[in-house]
C-alpha positions as CSV (number, residue, x, y, z in Angstrom):
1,X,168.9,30.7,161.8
2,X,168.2,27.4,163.2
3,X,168.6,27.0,166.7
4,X,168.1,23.6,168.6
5,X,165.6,22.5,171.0
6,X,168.3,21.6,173.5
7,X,170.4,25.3,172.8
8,X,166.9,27.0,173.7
9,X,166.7,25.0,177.3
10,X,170.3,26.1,178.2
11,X,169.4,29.6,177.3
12,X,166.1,29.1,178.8
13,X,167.6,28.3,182.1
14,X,170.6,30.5,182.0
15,X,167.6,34.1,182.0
16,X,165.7,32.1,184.6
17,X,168.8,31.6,186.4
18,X,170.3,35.3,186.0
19,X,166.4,36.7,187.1
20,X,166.7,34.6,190.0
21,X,170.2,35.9,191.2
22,X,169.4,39.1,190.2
23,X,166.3,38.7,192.8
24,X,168.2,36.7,195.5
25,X,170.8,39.1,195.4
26,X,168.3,42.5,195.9
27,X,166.9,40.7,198.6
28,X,169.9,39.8,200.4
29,X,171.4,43.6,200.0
30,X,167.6,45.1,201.2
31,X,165.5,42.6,202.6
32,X,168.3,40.3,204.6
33,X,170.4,42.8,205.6
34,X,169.1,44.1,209.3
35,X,169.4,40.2,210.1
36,X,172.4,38.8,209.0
37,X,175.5,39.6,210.6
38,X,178.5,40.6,209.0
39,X,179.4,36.3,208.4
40,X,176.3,36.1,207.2
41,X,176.2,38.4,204.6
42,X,179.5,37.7,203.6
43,X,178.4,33.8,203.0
44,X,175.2,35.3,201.2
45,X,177.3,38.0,198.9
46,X,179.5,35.0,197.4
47,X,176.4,32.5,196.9
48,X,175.3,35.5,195.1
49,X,178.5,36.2,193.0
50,X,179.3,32.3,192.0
51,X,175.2,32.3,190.9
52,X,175.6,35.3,189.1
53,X,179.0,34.6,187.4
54,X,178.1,31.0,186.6
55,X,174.8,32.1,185.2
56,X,176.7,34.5,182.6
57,X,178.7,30.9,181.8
58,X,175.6,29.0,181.5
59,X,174.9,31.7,178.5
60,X,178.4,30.9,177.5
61,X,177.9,27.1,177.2
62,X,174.7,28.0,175.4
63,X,176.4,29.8,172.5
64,X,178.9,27.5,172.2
65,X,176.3,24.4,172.0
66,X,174.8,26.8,169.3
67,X,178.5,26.7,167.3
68,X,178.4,23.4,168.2
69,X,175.4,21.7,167.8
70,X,176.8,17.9,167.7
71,X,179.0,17.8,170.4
72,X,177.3,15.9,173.1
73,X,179.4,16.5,176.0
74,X,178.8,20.3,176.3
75,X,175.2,18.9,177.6
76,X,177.2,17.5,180.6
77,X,179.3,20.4,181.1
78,X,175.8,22.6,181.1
79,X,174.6,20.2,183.3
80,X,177.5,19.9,186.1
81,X,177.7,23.4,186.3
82,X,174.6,23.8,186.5
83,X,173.7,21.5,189.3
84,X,177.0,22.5,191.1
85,X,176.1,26.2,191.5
86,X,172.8,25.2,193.2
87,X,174.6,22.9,195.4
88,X,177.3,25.6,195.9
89,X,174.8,28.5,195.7
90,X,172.0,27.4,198.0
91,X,173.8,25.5,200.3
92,X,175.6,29.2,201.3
93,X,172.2,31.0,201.3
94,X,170.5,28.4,203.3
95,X,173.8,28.6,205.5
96,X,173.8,32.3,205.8
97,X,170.2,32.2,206.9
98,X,169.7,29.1,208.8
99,X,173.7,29.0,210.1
100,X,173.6,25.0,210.3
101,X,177.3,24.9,210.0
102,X,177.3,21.6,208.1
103,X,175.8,22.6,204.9
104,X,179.3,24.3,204.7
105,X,180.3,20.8,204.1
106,X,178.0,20.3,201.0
107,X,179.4,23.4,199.5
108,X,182.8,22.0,198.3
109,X,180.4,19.0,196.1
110,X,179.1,22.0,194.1
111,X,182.3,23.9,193.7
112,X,183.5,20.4,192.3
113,X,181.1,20.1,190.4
114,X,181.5,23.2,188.5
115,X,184.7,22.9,187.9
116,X,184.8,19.3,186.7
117,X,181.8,21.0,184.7
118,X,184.0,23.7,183.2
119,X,187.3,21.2,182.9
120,X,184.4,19.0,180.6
121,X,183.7,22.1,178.7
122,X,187.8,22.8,177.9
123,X,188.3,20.0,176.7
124,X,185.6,19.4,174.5
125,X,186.2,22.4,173.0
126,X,189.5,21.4,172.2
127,X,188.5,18.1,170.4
128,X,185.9,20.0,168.4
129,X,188.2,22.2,166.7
């Protein structure tokens, strides 16, 4: 089985990504939790749950570049998902820890960016079969 360069990257970063929530999310429920009050946590539990979920689409994305190998707008999708949840991800853990209330405002860009990410990836789908 041949698998592309660019189909190795997405699963590449998808592991990374999943070891890293995976991490982030241990030390939020261990490490964090004597110092973050009950907002806090909650903020840092959903960074945690839209990295985690988005990482197991990031794997999605990855298989489906592998079924389809020529379509060149699945890139994009992987991409704007990708870059959303850190913008969404890390703007609510840095918020959780820091609480600078107007990183809240940066969240929405990354939550729009996944799902314009995710819209991409629909439609392409669609025109590819």
């Amino acid at each position: 089985m041949i698998v592309s360069k660019q189909t190795k990257v997405f699963f590449s970063i998808a592991a990374f990504m999943m070891a890293l929530a995976i991490s982030i999310g241990a030390f939020g429920a261990h490490g964090l939790k004597p110092y973050l009050d009950a907002y806090g946590l909650e903020i840092y539990t959903k960074a945690t749950s839209y990295q985690f979920y988005n990482t197991l689409g990031l794997f999605a994305i990855a298989v489906i570049s592998f079924i389809f190998p020529n379509a060149k707008k699945i890139k994009l999708s992987y991409i704007l998902v990708f870059i959303g949840m850190i913008i969404f991800s890390f703007s609510l853990y840095t918020l959780a820890l820091t609480k600078i209330m107007w990183l809240g405002a940066i969240t929405p860009i990354g939550g729009s960016l996944m799902i314009v990410g995710w819209l991409l990836l629909s439609y392409n789908i669609y025109k590819e079969i």
